[in-house]
C-alpha positions as CSV (number, residue, x, y, z in Angstrom):
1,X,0.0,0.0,0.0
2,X,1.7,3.5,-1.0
3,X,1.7,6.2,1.1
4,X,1.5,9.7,-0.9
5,X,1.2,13.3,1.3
6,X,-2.0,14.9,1.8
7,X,-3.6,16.2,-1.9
8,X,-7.2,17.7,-3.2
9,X,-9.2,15.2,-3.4
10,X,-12.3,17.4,-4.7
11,X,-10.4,16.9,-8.5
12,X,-12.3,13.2,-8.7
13,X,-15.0,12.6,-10.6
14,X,-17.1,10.7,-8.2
15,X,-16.9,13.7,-5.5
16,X,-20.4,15.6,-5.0
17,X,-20.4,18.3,-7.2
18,X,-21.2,22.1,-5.3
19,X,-25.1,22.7,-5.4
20,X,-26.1,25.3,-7.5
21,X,-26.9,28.6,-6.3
22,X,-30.5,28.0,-6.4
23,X,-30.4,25.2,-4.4
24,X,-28.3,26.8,-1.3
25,X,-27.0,24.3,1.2
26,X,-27.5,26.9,3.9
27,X,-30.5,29.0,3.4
28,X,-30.4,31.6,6.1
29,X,-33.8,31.4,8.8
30,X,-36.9,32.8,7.8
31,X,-37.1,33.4,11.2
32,X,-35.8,32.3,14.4
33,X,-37.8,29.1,14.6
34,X,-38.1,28.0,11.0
35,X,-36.3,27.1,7.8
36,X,-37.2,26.8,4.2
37,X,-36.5,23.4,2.5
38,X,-35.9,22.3,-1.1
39,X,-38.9,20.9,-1.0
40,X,-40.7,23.9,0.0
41,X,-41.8,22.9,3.4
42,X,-40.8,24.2,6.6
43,X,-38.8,22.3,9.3
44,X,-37.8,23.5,13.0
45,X,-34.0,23.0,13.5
46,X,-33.0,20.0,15.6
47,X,-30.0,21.6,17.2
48,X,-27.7,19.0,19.3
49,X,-24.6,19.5,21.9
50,X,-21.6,17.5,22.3
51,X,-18.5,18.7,23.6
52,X,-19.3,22.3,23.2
53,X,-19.8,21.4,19.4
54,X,-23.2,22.1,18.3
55,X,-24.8,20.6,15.4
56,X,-28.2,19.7,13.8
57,X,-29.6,16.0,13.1
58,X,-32.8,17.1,11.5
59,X,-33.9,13.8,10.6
60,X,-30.9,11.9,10.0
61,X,-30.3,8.7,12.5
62,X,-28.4,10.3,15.7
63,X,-28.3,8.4,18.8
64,X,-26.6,10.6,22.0
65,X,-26.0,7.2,23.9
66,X,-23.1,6.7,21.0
67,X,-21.4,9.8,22.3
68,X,-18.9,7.9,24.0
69,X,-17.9,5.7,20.7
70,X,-17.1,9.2,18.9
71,X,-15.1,10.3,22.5
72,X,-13.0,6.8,22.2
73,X,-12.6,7.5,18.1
74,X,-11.5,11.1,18.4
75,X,-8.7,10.0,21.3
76,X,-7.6,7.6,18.8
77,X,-7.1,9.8,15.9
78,X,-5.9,12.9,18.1
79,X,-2.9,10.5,19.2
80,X,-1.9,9.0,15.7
81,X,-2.0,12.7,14.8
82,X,0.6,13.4,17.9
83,X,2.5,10.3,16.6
84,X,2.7,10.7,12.8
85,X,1.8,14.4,12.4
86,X,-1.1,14.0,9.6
87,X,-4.1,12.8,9.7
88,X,-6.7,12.0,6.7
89,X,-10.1,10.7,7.8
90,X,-12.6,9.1,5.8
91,X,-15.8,8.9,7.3
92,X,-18.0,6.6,5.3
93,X,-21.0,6.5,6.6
94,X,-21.3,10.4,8.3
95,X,-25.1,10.7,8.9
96,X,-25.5,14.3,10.4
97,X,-21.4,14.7,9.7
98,X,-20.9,15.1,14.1
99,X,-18.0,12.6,13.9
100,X,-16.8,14.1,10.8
101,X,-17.0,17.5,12.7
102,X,-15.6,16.4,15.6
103,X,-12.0,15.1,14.0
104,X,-11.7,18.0,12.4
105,X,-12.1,20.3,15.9
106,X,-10.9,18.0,18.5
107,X,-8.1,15.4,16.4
108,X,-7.0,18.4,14.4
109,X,-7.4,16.2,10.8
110,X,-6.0,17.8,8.0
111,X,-8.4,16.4,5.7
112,X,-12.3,15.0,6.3
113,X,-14.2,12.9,3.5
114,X,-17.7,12.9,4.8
115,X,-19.5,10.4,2.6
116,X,-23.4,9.3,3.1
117,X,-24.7,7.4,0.9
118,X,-28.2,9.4,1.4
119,X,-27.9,12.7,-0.4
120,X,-31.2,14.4,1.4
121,X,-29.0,14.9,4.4
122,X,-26.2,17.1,2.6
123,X,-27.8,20.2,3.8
124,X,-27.3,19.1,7.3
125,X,-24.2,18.2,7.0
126,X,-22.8,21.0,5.2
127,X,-24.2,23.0,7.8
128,X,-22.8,21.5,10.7
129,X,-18.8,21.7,9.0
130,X,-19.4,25.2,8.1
131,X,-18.3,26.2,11.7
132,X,-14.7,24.6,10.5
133,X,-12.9,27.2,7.6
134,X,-13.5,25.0,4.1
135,X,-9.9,26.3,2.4
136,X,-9.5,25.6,-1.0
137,X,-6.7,23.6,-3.0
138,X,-3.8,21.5,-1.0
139,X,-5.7,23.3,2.1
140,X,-9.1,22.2,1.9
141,X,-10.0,20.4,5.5
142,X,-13.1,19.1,4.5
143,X,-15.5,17.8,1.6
144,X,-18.6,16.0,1.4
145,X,-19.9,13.1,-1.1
146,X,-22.7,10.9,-1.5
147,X,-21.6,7.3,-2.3
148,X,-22.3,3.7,-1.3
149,X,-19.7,2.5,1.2
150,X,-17.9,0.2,-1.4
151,X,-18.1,2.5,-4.0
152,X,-16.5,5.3,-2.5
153,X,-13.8,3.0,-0.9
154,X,-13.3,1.7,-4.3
155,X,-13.0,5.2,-6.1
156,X,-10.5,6.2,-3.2
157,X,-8.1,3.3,-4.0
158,X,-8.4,3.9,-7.9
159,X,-7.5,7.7,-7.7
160,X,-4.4,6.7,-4.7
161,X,-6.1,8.9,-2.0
162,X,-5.5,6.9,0.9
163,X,-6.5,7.5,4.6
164,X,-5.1,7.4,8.1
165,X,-8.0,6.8,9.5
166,X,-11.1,4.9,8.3
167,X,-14.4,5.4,10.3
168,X,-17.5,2.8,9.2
169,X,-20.2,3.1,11.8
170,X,-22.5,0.6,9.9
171,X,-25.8,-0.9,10.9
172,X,-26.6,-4.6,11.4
173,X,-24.3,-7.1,10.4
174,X,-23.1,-5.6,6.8
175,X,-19.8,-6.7,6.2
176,X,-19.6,-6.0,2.5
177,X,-17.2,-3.4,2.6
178,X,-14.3,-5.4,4.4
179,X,-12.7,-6.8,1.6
180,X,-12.2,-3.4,0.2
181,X,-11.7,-0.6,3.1
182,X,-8.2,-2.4,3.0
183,X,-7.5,-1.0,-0.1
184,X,-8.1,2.9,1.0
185,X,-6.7,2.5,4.1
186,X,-2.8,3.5,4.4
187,X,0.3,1.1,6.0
188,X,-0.2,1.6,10.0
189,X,-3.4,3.2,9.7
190,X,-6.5,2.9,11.6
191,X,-9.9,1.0,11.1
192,X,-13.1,2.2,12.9
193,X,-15.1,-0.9,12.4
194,X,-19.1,-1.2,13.8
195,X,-21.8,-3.9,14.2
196,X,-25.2,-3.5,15.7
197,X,-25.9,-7.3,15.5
198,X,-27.2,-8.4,18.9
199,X,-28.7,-11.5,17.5
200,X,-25.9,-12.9,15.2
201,X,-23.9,-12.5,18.3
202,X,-26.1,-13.9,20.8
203,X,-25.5,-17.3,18.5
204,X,-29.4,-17.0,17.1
205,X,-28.6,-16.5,13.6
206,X,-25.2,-18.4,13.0
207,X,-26.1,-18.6,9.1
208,X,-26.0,-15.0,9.3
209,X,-22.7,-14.7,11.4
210,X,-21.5,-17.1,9.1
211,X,-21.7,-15.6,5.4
212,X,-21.3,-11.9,7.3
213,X,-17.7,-12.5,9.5
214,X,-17.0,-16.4,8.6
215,X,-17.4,-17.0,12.4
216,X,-20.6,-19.7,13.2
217,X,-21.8,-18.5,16.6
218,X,-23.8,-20.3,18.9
219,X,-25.3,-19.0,22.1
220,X,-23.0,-18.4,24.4
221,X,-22.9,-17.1,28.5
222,X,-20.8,-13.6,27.0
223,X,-22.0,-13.0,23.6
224,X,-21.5,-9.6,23.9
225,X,-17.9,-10.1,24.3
226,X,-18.1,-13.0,21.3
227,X,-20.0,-9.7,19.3
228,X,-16.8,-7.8,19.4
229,X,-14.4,-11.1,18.7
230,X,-16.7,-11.7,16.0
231,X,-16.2,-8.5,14.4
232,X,-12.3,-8.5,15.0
233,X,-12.5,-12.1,13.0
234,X,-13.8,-10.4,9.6
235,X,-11.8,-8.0,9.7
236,X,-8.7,-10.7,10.2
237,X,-9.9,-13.0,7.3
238,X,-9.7,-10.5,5.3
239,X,-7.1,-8.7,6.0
240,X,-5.3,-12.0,5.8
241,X,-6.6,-12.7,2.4
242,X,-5.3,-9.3,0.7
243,X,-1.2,-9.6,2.9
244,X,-2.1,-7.6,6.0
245,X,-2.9,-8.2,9.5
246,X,-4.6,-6.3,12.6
247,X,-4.5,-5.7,15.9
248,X,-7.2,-4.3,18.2
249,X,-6.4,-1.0,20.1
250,X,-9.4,-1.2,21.6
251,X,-13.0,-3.0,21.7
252,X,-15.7,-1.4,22.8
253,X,-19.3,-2.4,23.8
254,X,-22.3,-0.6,24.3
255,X,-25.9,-2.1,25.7
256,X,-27.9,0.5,23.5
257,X,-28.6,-1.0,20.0
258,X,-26.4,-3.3,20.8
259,X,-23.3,-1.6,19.5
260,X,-19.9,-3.1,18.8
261,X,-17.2,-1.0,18.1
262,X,-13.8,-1.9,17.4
263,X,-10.2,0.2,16.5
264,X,-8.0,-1.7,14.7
265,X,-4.4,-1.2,13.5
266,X,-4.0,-2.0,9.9
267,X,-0.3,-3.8,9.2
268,X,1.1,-4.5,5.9
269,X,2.1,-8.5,6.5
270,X,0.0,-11.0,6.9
271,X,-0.6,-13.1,10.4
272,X,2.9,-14.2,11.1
273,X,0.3,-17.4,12.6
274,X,-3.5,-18.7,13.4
275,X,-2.8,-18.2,17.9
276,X,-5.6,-15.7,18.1
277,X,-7.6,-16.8,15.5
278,X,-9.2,-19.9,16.3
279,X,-12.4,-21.5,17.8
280,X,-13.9,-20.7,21.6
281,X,-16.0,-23.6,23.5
282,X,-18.0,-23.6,26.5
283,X,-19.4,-26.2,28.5
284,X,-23.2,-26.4,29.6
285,X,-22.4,-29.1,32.3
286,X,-19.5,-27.2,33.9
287,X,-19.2,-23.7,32.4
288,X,-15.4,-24.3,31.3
289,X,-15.1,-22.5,28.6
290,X,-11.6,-23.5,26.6
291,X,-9.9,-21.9,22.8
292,X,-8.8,-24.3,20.5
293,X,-6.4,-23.6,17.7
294,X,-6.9,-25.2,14.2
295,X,-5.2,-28.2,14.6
296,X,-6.9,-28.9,17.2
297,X,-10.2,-29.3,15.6
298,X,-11.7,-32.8,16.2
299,X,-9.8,-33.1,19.5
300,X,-12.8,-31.1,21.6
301,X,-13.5,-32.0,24.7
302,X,-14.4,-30.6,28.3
303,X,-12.1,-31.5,31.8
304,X,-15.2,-32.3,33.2
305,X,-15.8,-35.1,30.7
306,X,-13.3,-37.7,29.1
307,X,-16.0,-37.8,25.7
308,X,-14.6,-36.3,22.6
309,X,-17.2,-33.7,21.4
310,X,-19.7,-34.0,24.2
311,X,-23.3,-33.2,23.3
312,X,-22.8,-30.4,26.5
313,X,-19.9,-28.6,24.3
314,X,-20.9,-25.5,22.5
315,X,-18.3,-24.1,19.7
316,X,-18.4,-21.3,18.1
317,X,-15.7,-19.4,15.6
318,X,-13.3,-19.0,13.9
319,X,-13.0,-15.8,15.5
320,X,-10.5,-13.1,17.5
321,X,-9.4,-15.3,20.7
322,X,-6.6,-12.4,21.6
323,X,-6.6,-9.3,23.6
324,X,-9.1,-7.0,23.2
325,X,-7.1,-4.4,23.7
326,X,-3.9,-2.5,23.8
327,X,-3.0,-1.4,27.3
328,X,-0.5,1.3,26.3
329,X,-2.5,2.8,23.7
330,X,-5.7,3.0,26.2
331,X,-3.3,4.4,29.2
332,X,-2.4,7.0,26.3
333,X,-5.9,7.6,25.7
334,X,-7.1,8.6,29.4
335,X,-4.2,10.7,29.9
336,X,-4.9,12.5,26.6
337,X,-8.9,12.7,28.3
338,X,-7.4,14.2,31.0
339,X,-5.5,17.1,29.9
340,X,-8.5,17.6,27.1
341,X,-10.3,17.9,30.6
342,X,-13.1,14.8,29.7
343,X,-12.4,13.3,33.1
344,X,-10.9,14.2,36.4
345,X,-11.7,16.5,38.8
346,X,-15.3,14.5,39.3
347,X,-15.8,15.1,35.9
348,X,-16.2,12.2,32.8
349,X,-16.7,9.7,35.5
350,X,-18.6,7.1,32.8
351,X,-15.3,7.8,30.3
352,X,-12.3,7.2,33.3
353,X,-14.5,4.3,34.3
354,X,-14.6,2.7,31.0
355,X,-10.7,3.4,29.8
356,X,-9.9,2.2,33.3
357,X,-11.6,-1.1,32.8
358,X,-10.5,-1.9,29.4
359,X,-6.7,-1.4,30.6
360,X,-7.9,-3.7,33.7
361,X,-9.3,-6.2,31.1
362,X,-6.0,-6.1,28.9
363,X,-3.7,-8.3,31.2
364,X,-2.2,-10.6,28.9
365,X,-3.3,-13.5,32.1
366,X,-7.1,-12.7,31.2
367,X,-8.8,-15.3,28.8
368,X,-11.3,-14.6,26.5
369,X,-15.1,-14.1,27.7
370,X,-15.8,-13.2,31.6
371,X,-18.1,-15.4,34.3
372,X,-21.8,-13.9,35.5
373,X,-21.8,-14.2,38.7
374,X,-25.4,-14.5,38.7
375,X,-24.7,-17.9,36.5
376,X,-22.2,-19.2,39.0
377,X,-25.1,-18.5,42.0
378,X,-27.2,-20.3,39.8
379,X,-25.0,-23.4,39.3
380,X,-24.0,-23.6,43.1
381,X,-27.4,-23.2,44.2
382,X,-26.4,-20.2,46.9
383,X,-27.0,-16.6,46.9
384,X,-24.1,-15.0,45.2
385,X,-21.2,-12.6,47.1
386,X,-20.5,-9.4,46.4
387,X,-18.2,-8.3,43.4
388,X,-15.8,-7.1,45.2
389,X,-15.6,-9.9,47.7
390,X,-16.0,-12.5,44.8
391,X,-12.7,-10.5,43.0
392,X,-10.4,-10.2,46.1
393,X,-11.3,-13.7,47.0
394,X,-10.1,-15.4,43.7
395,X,-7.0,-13.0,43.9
396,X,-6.1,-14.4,47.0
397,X,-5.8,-17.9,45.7
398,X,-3.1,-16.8,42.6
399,X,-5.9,-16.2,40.1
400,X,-5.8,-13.0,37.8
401,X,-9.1,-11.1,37.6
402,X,-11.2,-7.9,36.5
403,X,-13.9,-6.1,36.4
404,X,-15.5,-6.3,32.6
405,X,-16.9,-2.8,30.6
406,X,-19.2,-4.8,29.0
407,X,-21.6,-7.1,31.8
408,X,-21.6,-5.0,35.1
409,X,-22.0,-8.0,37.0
410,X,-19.1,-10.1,35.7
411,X,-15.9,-10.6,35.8
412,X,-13.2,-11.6,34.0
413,X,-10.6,-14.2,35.3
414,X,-8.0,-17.0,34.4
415,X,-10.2,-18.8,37.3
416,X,-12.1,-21.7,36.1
417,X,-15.9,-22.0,36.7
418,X,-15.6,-25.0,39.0
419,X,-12.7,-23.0,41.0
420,X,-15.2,-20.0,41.5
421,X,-17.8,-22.5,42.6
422,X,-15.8,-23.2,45.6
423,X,-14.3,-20.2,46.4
424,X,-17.8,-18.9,46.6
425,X,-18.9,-21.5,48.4
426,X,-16.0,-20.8,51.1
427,X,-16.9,-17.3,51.2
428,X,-20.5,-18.1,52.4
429,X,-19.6,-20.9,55.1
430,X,-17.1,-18.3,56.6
431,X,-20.1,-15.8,56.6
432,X,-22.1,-18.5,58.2
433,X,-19.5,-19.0,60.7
């Protein structure tokens, strides 16, 4: 993948050409409360706040619960800016344009694509970038198109505009534009990948997770951590497939929608080998859960049990079985929250919380998925203890363990099920006594 400095991209022929004068992006008020459409029709401005930055959504899809994905994406893109000193975004799916707003204030881009492939909502956002100076030639910050995902990807690649940053905030479980975001992205550049899929992750629709990621899921006790591995998987296959590989920075999950939301790293050779890309079981007799490489297919089996693929074994995969995230990039991102003053000083709480836990949940000791403790209450037939006490207790016998962002009453631990079992157990005959 080349590498060329920042140019005009507005020179392409599949850009959005200017509107004519008649058709003004941004008619002025006809009064304070009011403005005048294309269509004729009058609409009352849907004005929005986030981070001081205000900006309309009108009726393009906005959700203010996803504030904290667009926080996570700017720290991301502020720091490679820090790092490499450019930074081209491409924004393929921009809806109102706040994201595309928001790393051109806050990450300081150089250069914004904002493409939607629904060209009724260019008013909107034109409007909302106007507040950030347009410039003209090798200085133009910003330009907006109207293009299917794939196609303007595609376009991008043939004309050698590549992107330090690639944002796809997608809906569902499309996947179609996977094979070719690798071609627009540039060598150590970042992917902003999405899925809204609760049900292909929850292992109800593994035909669906199948043809979309190449993963078959089945249900399992933390789907919503096998949502994000899911996603990570795609993204692997096929980077593999076109001679690159990628690492997560971070992985993020979000109960509203579901939304999956992962930052990948984009490197130019392929996996030096399969170790984190391989098949997860879990056992509905014992709730071991165990990863299995690919040689190791046909060789299933659960410590409880001395049966070769029990009918109590649940696999699901080929998917992400690494780290979720990169500790020293995260630790990077709340310091950077911090001085933008995001958190501290009683402020940000939800964000500190959240960075905090994912650099908690990046110990290299941590397996993949994370134990309900409401599950292992169930399967010992006692009330369950306390987090807290539940956490320092396994910590106390060697065991690693952590708190998870993603199931508030979980944790996540190199513990075994059965080893929890007892430990809880313990704790409530010395509560007894």
């Amino acid at each position: 993948m080349l590498t060329v400095t920042p140019k005009t991209p507005s020179p392409s022929p599949f850009l959005h050409e200017p509107l004519p004068k008649s058709q003004n992006p941004n008619p002025k008020p006809s009064n304070s409360h009011q403005i005048h459409c294309f269509n004729g029709s009058y609409h009352k401005p849907t004005y929005q706040t986030e981070r001081g930055l205000q900006f309309e959504t009108e009726d393009t899809f906005f959700r203010h619960e996803s504030a904290t994905g667009r926080d996570l994406g700017v720290l991301s893109a502020a720091l490679y800016k820090q790092s490499k000193q450019q930074l081209r975004v491409l924004d393929v799916m921009c809806g109102c344009g706040i994201r595309s707003l928001r790393y051109l204030a806050e990450a300081k881009a150089d250069f914004v694509m904002a493409n939607d492939g629904n060209d009724a909502h260019r008013r909107v956002i034109l409007g909302n970038l106007k507040s950030i100076e347009r410039g003209s030639g090798d200085e133009k910050r910003w330009v907006v198109t109207h293009f299917d995902a794939n196609r303007v990807l595609s376009e991008c690649y043939l004309k050698r505009e590549f992107f330090d940053l690639i944002d796809i905030d997608s809906f569902g479980s499309d996947s179609s534009f996977l094979r070719t975001v690798f071609n627009a992205v540039k060598r150590d550049g970042l992917l902003y990948l999405t899925s809204t899929d609760g049900y292909s992750s929850g292992g109800h629709r593994p035909n669906n997770s199948l043809a979309s990621y190449g993963a078959y899921i089945l249900p399992m006790p933390y789907s919503n951590e096998i949502g994000l591995r899911m996603l990570i998987g795609g993204a692997v296959r096929e980077a593999s497939a076109q001679g690159y590989h990628v690492s997560p920075l971070f992985s993020y999950y979000s109960y509203h929608g579901p939304v999956f939301r992962v930052m990948l790293r984009v490197h130019r050779k392929a996996l030096p080998d399969n170790r984190h890309y391989g098949f997860i079981s879990y056992c509905n007799h014992c709730g071991n859960s165990q990863a299995y490489s690919w040689e190791e297919l046909g060789q299933m089996s659960c410590p409880c049990s001395n049966t070769i693929g029990s009918s109590s074994l649940v696999v699901s995969g080929p998917l992400w079985t690494g780290p979720l995230h990169d500790a020293t990039h995260i630790t990077k991102m709340l310091n950077l929250a911090e001085k933008l003053g995001w958190v501290g000083d009683g402020t940000g709480t939800d964000l500190e919380k959240l960075l905090s836990r994912m650099i908690d949940e990046s110990d290299p000791r941590l397996p993949f998925g994370y134990i309900k403790l409401d599950e292992m209450a169930s399967r010992a037939k006692m009330n369950s203890p306390s987090l807290k006490t539940m956490m320092s207790a396994v910590q106390k016998e060697g065991y690693v363990a952590s708190r998870s962002h993603i199931a508030s009453n979980a944790i996540k631990t190199n513990c075994p099920m059965v080893a929890c079992i007892r430990i809880a157990k313990e704790l409530q005959g010395c509560q007894k006594n």
